[in-house]
Structure formats: C-alpha cells, structure tokens
N, CA, C, O and CB atoms as a CASP TS submission, in Angstrom:
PFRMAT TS
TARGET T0000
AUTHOR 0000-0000-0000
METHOD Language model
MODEL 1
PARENT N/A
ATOM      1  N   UNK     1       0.833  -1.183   0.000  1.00  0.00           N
ATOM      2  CA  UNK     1       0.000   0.000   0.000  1.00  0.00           C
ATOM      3  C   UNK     1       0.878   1.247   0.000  1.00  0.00           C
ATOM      4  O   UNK     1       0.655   2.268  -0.651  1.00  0.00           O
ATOM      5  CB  UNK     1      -0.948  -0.002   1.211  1.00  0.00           C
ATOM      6  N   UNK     2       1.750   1.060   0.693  1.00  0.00           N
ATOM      7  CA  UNK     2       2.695   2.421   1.001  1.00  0.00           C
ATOM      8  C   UNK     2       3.750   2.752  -1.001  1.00  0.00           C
ATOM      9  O   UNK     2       4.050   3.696  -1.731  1.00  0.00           O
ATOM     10  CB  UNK     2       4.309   1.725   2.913  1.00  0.00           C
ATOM     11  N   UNK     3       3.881   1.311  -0.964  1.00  0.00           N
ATOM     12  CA  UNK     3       4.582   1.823  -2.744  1.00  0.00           C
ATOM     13  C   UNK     3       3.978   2.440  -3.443  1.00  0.00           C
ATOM     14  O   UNK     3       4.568   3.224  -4.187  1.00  0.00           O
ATOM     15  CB  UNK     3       4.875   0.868  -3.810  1.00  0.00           C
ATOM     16  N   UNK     4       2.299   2.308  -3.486  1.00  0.00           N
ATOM     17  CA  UNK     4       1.325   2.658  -4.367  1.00  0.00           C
ATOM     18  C   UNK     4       1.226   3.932  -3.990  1.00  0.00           C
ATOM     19  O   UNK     4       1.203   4.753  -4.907  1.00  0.00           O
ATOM     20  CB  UNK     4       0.094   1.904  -4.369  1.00  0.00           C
ATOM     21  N   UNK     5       1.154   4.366  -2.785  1.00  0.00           N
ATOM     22  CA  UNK     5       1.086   5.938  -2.262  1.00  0.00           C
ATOM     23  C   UNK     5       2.237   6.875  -2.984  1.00  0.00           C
ATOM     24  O   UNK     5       2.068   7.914  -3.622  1.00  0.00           O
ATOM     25  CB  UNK     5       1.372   6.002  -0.482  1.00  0.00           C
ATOM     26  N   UNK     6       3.743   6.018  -2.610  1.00  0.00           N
ATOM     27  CA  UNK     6       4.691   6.755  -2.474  1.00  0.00           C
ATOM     28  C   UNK     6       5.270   6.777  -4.237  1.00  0.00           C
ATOM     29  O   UNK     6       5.617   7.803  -4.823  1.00  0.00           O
ATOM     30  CB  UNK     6       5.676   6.143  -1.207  1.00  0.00           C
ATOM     31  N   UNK     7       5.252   5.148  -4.935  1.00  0.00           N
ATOM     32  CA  UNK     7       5.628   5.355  -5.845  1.00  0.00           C
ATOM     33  C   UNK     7       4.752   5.587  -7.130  1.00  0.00           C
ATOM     34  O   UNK     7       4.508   6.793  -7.154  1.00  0.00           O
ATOM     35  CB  UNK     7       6.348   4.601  -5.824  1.00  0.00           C
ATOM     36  N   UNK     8       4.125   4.913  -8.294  1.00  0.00           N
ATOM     37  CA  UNK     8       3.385   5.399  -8.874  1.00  0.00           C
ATOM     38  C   UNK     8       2.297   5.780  -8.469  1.00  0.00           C
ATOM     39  O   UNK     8       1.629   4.967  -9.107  1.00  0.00           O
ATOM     40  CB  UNK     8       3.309   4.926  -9.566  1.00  0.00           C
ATOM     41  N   UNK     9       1.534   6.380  -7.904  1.00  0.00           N
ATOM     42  CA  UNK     9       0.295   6.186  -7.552  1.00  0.00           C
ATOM     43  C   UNK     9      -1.089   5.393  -8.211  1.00  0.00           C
ATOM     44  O   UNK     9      -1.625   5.777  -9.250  1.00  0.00           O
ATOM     45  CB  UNK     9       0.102   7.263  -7.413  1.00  0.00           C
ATOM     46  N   UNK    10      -1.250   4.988  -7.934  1.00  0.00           N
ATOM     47  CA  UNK    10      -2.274   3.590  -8.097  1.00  0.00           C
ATOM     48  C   UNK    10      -3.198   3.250  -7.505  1.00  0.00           C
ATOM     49  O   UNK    10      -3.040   3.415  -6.296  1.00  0.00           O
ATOM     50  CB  UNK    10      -1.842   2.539  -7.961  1.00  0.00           C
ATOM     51  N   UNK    11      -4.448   2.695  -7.868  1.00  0.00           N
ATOM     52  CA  UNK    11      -5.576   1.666  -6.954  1.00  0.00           C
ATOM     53  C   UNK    11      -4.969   0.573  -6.570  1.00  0.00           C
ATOM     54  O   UNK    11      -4.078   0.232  -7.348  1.00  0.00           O
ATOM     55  CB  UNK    11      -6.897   1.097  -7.724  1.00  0.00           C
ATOM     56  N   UNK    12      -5.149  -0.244  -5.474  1.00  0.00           N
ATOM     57  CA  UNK    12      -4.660  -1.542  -5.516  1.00  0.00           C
ATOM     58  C   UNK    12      -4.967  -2.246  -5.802  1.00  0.00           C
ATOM     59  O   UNK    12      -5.845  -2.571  -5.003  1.00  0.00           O
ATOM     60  CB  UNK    12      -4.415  -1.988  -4.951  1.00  0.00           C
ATOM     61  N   UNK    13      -4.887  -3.099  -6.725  1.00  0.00           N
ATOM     62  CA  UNK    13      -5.706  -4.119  -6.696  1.00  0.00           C
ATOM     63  C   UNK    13      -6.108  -5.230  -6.000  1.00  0.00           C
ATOM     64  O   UNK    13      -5.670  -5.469  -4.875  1.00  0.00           O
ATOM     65  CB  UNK    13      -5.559  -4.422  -7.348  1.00  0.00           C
ATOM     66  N   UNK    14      -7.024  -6.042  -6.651  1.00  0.00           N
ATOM     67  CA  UNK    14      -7.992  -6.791  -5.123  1.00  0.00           C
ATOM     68  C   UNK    14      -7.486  -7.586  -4.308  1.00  0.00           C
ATOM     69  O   UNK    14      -8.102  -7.754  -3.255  1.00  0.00           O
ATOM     70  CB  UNK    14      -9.166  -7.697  -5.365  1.00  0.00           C
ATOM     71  N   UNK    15      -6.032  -8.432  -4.559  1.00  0.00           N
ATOM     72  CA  UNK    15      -5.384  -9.442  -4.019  1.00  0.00           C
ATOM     73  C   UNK    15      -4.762  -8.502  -2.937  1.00  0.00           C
ATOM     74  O   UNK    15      -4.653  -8.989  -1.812  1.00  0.00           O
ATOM     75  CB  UNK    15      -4.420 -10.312  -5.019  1.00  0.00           C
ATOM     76  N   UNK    16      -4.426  -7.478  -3.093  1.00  0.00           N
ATOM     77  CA  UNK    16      -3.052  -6.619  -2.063  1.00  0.00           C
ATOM     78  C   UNK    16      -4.565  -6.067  -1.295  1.00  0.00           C
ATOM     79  O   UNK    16      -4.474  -6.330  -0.096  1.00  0.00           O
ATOM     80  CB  UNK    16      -1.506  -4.906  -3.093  1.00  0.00           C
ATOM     81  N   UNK    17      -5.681  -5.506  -1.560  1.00  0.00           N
ATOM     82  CA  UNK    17      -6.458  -4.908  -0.457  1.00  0.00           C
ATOM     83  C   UNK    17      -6.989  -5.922   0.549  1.00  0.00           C
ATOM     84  O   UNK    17      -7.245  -5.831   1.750  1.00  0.00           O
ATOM     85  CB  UNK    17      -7.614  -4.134  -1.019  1.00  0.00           C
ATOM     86  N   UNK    18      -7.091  -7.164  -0.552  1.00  0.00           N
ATOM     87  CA  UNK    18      -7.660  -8.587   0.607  1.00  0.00           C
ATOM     88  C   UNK    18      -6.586  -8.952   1.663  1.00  0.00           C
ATOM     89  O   UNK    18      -6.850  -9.386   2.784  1.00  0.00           O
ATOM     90  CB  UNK    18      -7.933 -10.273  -0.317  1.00  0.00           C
ATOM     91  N   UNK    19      -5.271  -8.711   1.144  1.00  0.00           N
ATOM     92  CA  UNK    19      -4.315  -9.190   2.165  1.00  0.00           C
ATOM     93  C   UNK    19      -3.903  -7.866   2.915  1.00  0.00           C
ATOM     94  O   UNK    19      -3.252  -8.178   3.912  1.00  0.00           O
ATOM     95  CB  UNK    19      -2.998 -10.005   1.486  1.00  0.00           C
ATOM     96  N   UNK    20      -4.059  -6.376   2.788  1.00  0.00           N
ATOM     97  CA  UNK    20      -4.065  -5.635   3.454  1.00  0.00           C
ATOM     98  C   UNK    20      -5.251  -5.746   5.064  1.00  0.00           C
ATOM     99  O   UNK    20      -5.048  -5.556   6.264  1.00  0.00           O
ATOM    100  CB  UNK    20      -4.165  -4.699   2.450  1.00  0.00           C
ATOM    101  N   UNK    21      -6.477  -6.149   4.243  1.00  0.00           N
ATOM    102  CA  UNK    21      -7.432  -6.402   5.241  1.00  0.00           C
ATOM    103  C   UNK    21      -7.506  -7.280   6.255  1.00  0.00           C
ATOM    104  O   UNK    21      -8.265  -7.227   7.223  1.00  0.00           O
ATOM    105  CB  UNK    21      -8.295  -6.591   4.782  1.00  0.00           C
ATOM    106  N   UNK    22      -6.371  -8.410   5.901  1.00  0.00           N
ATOM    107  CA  UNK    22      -6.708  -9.869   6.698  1.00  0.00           C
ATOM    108  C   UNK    22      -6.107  -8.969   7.958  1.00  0.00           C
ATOM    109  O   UNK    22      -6.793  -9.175   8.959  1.00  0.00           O
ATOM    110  CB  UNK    22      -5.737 -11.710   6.135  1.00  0.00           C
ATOM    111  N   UNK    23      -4.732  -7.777   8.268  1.00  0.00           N
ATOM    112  CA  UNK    23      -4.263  -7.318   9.076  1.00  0.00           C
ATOM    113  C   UNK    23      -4.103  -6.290   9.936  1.00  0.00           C
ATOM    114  O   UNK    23      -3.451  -6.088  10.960  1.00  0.00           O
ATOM    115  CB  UNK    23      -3.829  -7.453   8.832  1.00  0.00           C
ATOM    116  N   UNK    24      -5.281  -5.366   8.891  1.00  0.00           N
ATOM    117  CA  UNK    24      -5.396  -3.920   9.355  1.00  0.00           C
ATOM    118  C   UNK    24      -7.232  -3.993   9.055  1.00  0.00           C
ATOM    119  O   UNK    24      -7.850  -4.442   8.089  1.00  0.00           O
ATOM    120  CB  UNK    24      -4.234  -2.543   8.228  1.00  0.00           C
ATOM    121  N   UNK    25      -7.683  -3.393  10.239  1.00  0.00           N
ATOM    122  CA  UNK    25      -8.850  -2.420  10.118  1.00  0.00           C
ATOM    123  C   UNK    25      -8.974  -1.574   8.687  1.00  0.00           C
ATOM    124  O   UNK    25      -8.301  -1.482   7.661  1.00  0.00           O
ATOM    125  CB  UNK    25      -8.694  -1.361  11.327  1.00  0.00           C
ATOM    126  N   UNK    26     -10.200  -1.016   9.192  1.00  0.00           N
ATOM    127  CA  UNK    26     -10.388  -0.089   8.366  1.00  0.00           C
ATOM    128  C   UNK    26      -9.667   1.181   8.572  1.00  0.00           C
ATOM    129  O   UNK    26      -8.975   1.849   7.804  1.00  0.00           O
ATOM    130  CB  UNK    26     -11.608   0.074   8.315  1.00  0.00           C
ATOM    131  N   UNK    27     -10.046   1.364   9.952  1.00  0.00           N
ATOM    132  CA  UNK    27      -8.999   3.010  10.487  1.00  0.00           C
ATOM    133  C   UNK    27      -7.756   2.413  10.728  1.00  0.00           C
ATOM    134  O   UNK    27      -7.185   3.429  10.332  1.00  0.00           O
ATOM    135  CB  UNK    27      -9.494   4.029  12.216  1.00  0.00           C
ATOM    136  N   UNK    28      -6.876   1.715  11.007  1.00  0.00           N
ATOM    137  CA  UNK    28      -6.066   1.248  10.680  1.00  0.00           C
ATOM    138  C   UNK    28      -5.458   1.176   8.865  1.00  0.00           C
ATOM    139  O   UNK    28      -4.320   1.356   8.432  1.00  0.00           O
ATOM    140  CB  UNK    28      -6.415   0.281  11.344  1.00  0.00           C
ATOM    141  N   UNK    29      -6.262   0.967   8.405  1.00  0.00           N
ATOM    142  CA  UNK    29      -6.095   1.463   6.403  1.00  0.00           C
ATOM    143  C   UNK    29      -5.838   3.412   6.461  1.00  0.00           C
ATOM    144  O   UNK    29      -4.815   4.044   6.200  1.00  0.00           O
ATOM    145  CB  UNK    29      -8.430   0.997   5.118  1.00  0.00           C
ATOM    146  N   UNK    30      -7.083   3.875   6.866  1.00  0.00           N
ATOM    147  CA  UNK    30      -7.123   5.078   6.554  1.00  0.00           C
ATOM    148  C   UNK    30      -5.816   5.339   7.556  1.00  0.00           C
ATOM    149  O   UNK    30      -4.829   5.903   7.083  1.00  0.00           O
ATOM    150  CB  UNK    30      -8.603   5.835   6.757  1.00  0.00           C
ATOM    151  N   UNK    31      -5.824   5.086   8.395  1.00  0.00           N
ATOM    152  CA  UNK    31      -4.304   5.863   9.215  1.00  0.00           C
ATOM    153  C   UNK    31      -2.899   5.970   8.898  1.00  0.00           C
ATOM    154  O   UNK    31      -2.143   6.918   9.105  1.00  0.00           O
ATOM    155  CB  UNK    31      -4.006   5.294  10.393  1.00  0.00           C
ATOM    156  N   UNK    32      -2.590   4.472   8.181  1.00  0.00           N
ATOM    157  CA  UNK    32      -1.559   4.248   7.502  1.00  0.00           C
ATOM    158  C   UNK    32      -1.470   5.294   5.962  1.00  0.00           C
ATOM    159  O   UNK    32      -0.400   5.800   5.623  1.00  0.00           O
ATOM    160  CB  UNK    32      -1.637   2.666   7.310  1.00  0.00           C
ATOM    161  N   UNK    33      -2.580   5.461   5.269  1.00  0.00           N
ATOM    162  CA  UNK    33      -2.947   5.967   4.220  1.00  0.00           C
ATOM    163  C   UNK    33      -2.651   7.000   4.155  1.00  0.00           C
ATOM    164  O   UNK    33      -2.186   7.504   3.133  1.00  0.00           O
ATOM    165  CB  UNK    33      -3.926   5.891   3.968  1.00  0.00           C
ATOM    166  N   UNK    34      -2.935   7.893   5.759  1.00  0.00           N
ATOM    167  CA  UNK    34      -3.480   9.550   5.939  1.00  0.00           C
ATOM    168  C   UNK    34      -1.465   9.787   6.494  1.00  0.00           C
ATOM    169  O   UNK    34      -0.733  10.770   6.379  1.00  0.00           O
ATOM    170  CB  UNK    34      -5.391   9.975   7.763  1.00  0.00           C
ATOM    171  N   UNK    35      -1.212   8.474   7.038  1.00  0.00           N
ATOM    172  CA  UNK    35       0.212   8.921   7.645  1.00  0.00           C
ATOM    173  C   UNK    35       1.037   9.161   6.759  1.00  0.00           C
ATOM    174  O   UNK    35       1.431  10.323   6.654  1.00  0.00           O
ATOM    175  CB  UNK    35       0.891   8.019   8.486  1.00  0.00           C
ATOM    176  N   UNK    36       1.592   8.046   5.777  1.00  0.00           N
ATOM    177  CA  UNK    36       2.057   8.077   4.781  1.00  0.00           C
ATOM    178  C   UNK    36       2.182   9.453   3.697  1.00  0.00           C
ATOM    179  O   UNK    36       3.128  10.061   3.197  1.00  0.00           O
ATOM    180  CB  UNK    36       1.475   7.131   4.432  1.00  0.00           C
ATOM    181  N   UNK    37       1.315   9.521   3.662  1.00  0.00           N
ATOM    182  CA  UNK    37       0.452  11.182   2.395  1.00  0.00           C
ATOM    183  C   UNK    37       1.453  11.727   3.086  1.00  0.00           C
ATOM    184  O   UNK    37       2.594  11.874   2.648  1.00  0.00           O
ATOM    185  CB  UNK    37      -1.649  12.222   2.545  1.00  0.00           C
ATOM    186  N   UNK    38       0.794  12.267   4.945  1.00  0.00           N
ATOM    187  CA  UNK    38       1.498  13.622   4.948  1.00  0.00           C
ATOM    188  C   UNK    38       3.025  13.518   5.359  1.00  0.00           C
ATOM    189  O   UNK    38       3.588  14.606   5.487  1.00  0.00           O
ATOM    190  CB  UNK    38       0.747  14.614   5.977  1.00  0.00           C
ATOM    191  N   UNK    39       4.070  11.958   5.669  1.00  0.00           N
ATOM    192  CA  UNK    39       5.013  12.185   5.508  1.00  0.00           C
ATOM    193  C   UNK    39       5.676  12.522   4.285  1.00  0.00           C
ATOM    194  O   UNK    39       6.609  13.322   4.212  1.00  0.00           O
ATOM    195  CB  UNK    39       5.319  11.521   5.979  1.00  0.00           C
ATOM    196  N   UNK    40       5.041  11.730   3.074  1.00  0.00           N
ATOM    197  CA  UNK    40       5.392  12.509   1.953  1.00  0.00           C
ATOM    198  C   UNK    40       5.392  13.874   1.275  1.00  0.00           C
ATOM    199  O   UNK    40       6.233  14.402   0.546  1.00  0.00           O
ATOM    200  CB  UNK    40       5.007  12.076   1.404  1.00  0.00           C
ATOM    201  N   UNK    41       4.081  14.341   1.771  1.00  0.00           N
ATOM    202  CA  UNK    41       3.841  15.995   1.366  1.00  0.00           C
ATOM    203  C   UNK    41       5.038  16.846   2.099  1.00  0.00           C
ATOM    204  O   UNK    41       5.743  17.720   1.593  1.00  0.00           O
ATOM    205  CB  UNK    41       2.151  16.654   2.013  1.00  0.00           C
ATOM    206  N   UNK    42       5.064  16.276   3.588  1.00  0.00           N
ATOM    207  CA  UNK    42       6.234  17.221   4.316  1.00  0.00           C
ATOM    208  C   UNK    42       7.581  17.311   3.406  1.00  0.00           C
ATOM    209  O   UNK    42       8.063  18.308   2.869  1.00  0.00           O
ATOM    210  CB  UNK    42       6.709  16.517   5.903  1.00  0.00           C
ATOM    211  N   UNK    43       8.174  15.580   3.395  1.00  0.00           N
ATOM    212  CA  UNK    43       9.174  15.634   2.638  1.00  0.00           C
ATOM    213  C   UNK    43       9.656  16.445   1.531  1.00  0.00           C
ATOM    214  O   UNK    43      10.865  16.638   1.406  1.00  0.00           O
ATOM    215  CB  UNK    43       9.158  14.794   2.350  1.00  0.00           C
ATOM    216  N   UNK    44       8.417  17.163   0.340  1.00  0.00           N
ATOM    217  CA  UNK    44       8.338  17.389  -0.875  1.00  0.00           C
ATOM    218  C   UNK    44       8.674  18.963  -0.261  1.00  0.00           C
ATOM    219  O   UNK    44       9.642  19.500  -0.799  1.00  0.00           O
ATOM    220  CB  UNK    44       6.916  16.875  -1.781  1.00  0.00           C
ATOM    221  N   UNK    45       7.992  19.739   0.784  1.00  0.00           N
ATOM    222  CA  UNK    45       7.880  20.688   1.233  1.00  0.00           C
ATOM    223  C   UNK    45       9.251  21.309   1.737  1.00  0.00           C
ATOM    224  O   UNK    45       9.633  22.381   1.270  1.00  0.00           O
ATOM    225  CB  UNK    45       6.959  20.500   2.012  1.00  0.00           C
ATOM    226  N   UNK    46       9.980  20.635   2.685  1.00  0.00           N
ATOM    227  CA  UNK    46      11.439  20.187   3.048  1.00  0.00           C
ATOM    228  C   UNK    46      12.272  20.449   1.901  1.00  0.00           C
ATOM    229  O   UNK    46      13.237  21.161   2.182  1.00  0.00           O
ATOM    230  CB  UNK    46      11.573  18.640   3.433  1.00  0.00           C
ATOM    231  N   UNK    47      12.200  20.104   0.738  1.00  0.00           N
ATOM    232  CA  UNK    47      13.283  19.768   0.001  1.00  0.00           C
ATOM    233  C   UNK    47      13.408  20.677  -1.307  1.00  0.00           C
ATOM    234  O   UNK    47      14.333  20.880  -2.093  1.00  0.00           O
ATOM    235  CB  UNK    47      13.183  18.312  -0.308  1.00  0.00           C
ATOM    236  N   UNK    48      11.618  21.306  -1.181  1.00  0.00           N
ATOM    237  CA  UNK    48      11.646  22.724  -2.124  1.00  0.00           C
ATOM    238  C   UNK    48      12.446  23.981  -1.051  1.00  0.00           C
ATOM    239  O   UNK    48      12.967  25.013  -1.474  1.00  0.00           O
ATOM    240  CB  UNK    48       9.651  23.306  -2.598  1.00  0.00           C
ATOM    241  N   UNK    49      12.375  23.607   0.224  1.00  0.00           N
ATOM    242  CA  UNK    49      12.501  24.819   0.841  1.00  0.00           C
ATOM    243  C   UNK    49      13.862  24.460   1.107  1.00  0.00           C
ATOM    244  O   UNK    49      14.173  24.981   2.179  1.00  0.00           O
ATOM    245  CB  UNK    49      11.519  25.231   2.034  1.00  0.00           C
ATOM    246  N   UNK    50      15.039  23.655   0.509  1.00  0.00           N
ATOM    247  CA  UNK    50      16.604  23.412   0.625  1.00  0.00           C
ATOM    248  C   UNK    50      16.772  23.072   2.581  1.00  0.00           C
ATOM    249  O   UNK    50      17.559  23.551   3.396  1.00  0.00           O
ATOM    250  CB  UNK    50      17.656  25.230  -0.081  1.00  0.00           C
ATOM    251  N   UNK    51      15.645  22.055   2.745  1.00  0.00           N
ATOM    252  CA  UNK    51      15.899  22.119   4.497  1.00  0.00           C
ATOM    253  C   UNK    51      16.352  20.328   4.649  1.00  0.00           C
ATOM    254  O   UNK    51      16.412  19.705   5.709  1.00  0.00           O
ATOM    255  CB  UNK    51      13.964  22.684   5.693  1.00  0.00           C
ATOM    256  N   UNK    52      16.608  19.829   3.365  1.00  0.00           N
ATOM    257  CA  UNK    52      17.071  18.502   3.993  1.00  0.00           C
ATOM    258  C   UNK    52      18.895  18.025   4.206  1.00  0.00           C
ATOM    259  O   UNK    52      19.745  18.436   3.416  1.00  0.00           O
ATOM    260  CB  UNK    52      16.337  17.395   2.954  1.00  0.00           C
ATOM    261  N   UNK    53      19.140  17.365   5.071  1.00  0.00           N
ATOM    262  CA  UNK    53      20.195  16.834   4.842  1.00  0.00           C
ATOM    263  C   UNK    53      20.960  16.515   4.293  1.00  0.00           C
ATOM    264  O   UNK    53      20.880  15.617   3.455  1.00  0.00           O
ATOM    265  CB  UNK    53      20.253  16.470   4.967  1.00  0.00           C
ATOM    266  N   UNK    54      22.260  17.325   4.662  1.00  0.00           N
ATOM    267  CA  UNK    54      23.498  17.497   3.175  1.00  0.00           C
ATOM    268  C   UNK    54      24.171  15.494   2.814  1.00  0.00           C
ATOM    269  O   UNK    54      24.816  15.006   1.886  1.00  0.00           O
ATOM    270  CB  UNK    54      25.611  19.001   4.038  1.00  0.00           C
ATOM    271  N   UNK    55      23.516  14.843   4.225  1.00  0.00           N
ATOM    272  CA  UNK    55      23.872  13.665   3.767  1.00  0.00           C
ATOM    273  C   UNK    55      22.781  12.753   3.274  1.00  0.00           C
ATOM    274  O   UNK    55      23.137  11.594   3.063  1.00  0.00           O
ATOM    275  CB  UNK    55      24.569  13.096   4.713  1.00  0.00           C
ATOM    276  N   UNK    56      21.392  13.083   3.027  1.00  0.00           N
ATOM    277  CA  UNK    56      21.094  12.080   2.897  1.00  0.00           C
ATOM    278  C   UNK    56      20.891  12.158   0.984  1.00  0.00           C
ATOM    279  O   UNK    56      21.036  13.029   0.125  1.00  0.00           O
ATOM    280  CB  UNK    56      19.909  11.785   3.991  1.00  0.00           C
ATOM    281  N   UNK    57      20.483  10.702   1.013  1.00  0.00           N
ATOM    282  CA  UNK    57      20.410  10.401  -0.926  1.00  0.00           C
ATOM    283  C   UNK    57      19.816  11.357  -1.049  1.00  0.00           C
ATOM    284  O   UNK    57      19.617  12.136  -0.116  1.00  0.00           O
ATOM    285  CB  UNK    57      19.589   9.046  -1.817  1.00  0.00           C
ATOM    286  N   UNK    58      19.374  11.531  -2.275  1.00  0.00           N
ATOM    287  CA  UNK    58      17.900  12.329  -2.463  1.00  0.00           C
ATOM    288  C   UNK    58      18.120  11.473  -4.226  1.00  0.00           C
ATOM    289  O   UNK    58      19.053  11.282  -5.006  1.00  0.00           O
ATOM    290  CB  UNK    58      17.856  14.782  -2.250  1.00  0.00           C
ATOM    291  N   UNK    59      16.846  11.213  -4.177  1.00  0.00           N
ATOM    292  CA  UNK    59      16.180  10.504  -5.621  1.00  0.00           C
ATOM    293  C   UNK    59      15.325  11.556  -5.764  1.00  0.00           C
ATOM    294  O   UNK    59      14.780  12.169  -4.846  1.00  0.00           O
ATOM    295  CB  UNK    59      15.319   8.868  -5.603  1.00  0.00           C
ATOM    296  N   UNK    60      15.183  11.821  -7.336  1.00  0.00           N
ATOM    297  CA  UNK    60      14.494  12.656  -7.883  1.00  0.00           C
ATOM    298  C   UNK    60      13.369  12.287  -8.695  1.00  0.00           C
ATOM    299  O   UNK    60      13.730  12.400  -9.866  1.00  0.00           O
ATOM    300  CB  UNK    60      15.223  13.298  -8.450  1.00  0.00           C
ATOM    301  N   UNK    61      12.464  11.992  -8.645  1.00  0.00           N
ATOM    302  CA  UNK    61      11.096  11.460  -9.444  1.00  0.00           C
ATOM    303  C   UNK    61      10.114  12.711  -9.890  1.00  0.00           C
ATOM    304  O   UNK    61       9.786  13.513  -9.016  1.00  0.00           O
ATOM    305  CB  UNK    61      10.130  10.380  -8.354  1.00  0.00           C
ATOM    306  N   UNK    62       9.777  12.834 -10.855  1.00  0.00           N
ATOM    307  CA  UNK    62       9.021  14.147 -11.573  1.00  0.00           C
ATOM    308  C   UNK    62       7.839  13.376 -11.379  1.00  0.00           C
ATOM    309  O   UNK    62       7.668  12.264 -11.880  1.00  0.00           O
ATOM    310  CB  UNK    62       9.405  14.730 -13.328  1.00  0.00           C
ATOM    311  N   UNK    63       6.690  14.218 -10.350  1.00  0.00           N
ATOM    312  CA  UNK    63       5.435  13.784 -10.718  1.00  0.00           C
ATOM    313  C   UNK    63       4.200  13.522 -11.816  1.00  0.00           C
ATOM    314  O   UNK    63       3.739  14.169 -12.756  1.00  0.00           O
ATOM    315  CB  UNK    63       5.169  14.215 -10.212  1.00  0.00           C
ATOM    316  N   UNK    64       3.985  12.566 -11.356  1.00  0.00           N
ATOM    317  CA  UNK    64       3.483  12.100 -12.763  1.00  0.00           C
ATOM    318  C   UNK    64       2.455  12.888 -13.321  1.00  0.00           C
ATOM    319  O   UNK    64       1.423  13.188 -12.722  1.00  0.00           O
ATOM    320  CB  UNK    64       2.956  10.731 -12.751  1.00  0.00           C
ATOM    321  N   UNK    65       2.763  13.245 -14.552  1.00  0.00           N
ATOM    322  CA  UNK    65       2.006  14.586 -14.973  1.00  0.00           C
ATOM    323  C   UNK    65       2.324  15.893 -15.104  1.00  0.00           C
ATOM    324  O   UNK    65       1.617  16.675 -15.739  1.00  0.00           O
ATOM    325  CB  UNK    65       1.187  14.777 -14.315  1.00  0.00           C
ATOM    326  N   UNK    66       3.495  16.247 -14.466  1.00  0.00           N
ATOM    327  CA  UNK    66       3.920  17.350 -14.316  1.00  0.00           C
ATOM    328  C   UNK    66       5.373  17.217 -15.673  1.00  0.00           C
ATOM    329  O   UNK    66       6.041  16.294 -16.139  1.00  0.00           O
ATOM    330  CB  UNK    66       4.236  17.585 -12.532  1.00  0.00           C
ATOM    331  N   UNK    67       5.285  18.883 -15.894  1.00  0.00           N
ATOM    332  CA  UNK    67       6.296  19.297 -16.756  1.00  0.00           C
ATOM    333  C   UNK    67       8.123  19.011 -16.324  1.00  0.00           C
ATOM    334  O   UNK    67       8.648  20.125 -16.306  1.00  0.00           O
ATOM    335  CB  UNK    67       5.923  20.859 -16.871  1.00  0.00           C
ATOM    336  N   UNK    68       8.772  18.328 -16.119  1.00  0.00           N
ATOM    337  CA  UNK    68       9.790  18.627 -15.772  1.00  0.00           C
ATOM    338  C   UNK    68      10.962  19.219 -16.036  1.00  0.00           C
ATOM    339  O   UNK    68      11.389  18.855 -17.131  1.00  0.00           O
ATOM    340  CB  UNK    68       9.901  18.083 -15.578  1.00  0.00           C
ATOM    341  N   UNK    69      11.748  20.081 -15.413  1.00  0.00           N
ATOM    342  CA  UNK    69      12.262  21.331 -15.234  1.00  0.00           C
ATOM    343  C   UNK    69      13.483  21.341 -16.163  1.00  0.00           C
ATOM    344  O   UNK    69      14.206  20.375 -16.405  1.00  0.00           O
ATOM    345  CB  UNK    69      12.572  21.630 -13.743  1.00  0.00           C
ATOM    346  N   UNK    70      13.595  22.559 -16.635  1.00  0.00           N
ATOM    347  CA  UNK    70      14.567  22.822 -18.295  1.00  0.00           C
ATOM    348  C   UNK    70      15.995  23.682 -17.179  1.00  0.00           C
ATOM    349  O   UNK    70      17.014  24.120 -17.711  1.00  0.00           O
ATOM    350  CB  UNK    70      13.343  24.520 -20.108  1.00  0.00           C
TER
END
C-alpha cells in the first residue's frame, strides 16, 4: 500500500487490499494511508525549501504529470 502511495500512484488491486485487510482495520487502512500522504507531502515541502540533509540520498522522481524542469 505504502509503494502505491509513495511510488506510482495507483488503486490496488484486489489481491493486495484482501491481504491488506486480513491485518489492518479499516482506520487502521485510513491511518496508515493519511500517515504516509502527509510524511510525503512534508518531505516534498522540506526539500523545495533546501531544508534537507546534506547527507542524505535524495532521488528525484518528476510527478506524474507534471512538466519537468529545463
């Protein structure tokens, strides 16, 4: 669930939500869901504003859909 958030974004399909379910609730889904988002949004926020770490990686992925930069 978290790849689908973080990397392409995607529906899941029915095998990964059935086996998501056998282990998590429902608010347990949405929490992981709602957590995930806003560690990512922060991250994106962080890294326009030059506030991350001179050591860590940084991978660059152009959102999907968007123009990327000349």
């Amino acid at each position: 669930m978290t790849d689908a958030i973080i990397g392409v974004p995607r529906a899941l399909d029915a095998s990964t939500q059935a086996e998501i379910k056998k282990h998590l609730s429902e608010a347990e889904i949405a929490e992981l869901a709602l957590g995930v988002g806003c560690f990512l949004g922060m991250s994106k926020v962080l890294i326009n504003l030059g506030m991350e770490p001179e050591s860590m990686p940084v991978t660059m992925l152009p959102t999907p859909g968007s123009i990327p930069p000349s």
